[in-house]
C-alpha positions in Angstrom: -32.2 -29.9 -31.1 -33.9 -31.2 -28.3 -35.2 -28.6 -25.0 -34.6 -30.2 -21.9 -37.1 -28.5 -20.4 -40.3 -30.6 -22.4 -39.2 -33.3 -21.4 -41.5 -36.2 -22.5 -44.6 -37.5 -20.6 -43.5 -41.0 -20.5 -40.2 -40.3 -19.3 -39.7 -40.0 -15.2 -36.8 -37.8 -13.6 -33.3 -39.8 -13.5 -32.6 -38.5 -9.8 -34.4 -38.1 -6.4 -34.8 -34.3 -5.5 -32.7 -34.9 -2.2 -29.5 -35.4 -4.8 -30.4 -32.2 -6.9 -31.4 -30.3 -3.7 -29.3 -31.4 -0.5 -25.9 -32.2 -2.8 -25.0 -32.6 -6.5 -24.7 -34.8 -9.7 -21.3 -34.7 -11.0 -20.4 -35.9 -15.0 -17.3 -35.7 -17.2 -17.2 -34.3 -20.9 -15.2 -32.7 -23.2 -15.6 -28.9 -22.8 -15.5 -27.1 -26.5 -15.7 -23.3 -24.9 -18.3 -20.9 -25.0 -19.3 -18.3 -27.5 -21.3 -14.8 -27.0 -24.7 -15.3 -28.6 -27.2 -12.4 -29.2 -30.6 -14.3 -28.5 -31.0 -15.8 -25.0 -32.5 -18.9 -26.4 -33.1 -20.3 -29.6 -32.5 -23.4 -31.5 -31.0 -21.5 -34.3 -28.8 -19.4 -31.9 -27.2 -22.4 -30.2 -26.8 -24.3 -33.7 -24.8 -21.5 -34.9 -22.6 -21.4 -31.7 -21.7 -25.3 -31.6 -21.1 -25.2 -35.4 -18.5 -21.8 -34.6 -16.8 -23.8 -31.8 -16.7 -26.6 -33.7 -14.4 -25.2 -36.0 -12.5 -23.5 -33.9 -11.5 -27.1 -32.3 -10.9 -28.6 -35.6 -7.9 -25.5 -35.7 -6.7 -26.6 -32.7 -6.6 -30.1 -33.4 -4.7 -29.7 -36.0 -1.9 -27.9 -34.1 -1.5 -30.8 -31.8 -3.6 -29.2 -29.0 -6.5 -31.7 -27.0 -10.0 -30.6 -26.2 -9.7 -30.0 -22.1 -11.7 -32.5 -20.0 -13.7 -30.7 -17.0 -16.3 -31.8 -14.6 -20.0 -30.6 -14.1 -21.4 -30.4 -11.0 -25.1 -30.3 -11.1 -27.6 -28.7 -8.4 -30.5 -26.6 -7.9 -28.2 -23.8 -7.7 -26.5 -24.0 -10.9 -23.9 -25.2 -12.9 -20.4 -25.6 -12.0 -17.4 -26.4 -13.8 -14.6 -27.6 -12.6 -11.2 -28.9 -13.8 -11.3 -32.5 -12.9 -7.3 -33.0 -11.3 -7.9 -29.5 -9.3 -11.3 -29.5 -8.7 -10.8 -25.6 -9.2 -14.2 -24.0 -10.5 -13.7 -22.7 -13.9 -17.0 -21.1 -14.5 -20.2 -20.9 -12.3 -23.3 -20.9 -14.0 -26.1 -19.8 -11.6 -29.1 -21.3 -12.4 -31.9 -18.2 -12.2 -29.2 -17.1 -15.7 -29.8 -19.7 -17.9 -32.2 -19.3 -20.3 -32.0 -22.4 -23.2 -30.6 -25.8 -22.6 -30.9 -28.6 -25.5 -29.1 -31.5 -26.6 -28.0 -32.1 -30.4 -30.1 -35.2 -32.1 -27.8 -35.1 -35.2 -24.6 -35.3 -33.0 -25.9 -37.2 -29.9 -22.5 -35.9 -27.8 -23.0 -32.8 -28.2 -25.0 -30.6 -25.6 -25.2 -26.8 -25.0 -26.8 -24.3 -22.5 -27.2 -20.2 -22.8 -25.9 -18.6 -19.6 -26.1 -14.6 -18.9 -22.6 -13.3 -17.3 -23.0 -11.3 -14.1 -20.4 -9.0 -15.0 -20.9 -8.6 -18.4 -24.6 -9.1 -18.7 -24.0 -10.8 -22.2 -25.3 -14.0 -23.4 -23.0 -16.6 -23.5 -23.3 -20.3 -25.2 -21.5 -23.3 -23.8 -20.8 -26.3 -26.1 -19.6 -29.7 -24.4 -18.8 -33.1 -25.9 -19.6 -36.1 -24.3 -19.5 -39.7 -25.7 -22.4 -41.5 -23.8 -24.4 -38.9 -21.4 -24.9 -35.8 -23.7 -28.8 -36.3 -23.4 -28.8 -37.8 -19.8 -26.4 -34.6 -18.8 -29.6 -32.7 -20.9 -32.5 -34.1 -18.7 -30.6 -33.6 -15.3 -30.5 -30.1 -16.4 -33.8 -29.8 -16.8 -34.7 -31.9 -13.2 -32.8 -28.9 -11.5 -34.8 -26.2 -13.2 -37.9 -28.2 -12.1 -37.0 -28.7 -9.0 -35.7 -24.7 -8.2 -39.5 -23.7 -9.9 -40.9 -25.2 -7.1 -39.0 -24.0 -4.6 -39.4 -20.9 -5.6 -43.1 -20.9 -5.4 -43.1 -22.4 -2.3 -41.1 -19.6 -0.9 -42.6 -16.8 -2.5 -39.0 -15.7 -4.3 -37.7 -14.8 -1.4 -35.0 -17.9 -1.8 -33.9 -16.1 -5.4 -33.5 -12.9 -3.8 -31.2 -14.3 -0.9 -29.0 -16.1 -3.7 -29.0 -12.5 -5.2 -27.6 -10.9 -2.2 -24.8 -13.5 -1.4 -23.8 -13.0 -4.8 -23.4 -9.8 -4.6 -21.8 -10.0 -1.1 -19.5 -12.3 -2.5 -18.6 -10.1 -5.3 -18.3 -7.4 -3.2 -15.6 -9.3 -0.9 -13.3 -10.4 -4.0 -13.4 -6.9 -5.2 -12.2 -5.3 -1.4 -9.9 -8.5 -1.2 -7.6 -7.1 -4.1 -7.8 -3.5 -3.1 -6.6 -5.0 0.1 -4.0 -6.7 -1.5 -3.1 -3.5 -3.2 -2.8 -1.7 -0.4 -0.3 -3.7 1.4 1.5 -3.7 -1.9 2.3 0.1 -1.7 2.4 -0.1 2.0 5.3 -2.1 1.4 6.7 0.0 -1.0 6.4 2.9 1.5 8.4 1.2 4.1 11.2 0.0 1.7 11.7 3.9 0.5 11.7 4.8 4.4 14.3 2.0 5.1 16.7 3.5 2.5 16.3 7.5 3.5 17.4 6.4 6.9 20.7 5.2 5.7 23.2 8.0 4.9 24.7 8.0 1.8 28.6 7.0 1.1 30.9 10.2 1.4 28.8 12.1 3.7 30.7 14.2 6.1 28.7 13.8 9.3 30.0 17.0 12.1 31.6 16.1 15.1 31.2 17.9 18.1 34.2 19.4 20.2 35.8 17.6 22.6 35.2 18.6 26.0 37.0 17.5 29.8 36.2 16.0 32.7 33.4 18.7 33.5 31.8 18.4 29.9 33.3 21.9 28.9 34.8 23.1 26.1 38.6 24.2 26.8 39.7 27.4 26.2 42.4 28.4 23.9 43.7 32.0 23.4 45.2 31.4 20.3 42.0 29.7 18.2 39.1 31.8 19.1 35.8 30.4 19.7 33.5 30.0 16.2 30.0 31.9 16.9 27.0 28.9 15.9 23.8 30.5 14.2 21.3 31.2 16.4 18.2 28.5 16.9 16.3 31.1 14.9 17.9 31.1 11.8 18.8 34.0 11.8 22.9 35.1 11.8 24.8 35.7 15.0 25.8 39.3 15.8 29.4 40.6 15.2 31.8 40.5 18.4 32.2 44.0 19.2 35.6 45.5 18.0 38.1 47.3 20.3 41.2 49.7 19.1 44.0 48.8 17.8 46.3 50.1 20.3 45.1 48.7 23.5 47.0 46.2 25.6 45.2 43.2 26.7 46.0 40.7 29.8 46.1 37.1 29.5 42.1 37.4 30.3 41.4 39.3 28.0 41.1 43.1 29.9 42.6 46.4 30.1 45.0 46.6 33.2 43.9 49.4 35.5 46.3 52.0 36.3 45.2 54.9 39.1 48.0 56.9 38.4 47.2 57.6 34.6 43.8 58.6 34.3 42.8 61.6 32.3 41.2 64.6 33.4 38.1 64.2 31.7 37.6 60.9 33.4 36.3 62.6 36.5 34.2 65.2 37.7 36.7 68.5 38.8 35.6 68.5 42.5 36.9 64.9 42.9 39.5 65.3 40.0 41.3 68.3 42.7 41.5 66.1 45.2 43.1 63.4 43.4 45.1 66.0 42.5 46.2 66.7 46.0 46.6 63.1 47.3 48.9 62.5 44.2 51.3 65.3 45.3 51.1 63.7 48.8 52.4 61.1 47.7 54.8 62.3 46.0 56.3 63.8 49.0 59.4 61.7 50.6 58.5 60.9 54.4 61.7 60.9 56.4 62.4 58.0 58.9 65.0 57.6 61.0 67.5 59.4 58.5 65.7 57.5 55.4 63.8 59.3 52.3 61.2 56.8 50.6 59.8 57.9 47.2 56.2 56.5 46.9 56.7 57.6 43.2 56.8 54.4 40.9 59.4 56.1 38.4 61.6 56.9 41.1 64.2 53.9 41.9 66.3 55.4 44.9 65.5 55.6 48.1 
């Protein structure tokens, strides 16, 4: 295995730094997969990955499935890969986390690089196959780390630390983007369940109200009295007060008043005497012009 990184003295860079630093160099290979490692770099460590992957695509093969082709984008910045019909970004390897890069002299298309995941913080190896540019893809590599070395001496690692920060703000806005999209989710949900309490169910017997007439009034009926509604309270409405048995009742509803049949107790005796007295008057026939009338009430002949 060969490190990109000591490169050889009689051996110039393949690109200006305006293409690694303004923009990108793009290849094609055949992408084997990638593999947790437990060194961060090592010869050994990425000897043993290729030959794992290796035979994990020799499986594959077998069962009729292809090795996926993919595109690299190369920069200052990192690493991308991409699926080359899409251009959808598969993985994005960030520069400041790879630690090992090296091409393979026995097999001169194979080429690997040790990446640290940000979410996972483990040490992952990525194997790629590619016919003619394994070792060219190998030095461009290495231009790119040159190249982001100096820059960050020149600006004091302030430039890594900004990188840092959008990362994480960038992380940050995936993460609230799907609680957002969650959100709306049971929002939605919410509204259906509130759509379908606000439909009465089948068979419900909804109350009608009484009719009324022209004036908005509930006509009255002797015969069907009216049916006392609970109070607003909740609590239940008083009895209607019971009369006797016995007493007559006019169309309204009241005792007729007779003066000539009230008891003795219904008065005080002072005023009770001189009812007295103005009853017997009256009872007394007044003669005119050879005619009796009876004021009595019982008596029919005059």
């Amino acid at each position: 295995m060969n490190r990109a990184f000591t490169r050889k003295k009689d051996k110039s860079w393949m690109h200006t730094p305006e293409a690694l630093a303004k923009h990108y160099i793009s290849y094609s290979a055949k992408f084997l997969g990638h593999t947790e490692v437990d060194q961060p770099k090592g010869t050994e460590v990425v000897r043993d990955a290729v030959r794992k992957l290796k035979f994990q695509r020799h499986i594959k093969k077998s069962e009729g499935q292809k090795i996926p082709k993919v595109e690299l984008q190369i920069s200052i910045y990192g690493v991308k890969i991409l699926d080359p019909k899409t251009k959808n970004v598969q993985y994005n390897c960030q520069l400041h986390r790879m630690s090992f890069c090296a091409d393979d002299k026995t097999d001169k298309r194979i080429f690997t690089f040790i990446c640290k995941d940000s979410e996972s913080n483990k040490h992952l190896c990525y194997v790629f196959d590619s016919e003619k540019c394994a070792e060219e893809i190998t030095l461009t590599i290495g231009q790119a780390f040159d190249l982001a070395y100096k820059k960050f001496l020149e600006s004091g690692g302030k430039d890594v630390e900004t990188r840092k920060q959008i990362g994480s703000l960038q992380k940050r806005i995936q993460e609230l983007e799907t609680e957002n999209s969650e959100l709306k989710r049971q929002l939605q949900g919410l509204e259906e369940q509130l759509m379908v309490t606000r439909v009465s169910p089948a068979g419900s017997v909804s109350m009608k109200s009484p009719s009324t007439d022209i004036f908005d009034m509930v006509p009255f009926s002797p015969v069907s009295p009216l049916t006392s509604a609970p109070s607003s309270n909740g609590t239940p409405p008083l009895p209607p007060p019971t009369r006797p048995a016995g007493t007559r009742k006019d169309l309204f509803g009241a005792e007729p008043f007779d003066p000539f049949i009230c008891g003795a107790a219904d008065f005080p005796p002072d005023i009770q005497s001189k009812l007295d007295e103005m009853q017997e008057g009256f009872k007394m026939g007044l003669t005119v012009e050879g005619a009796v009338f009876s004021l009595d009430p019982l008596d029919s002949h005059c």
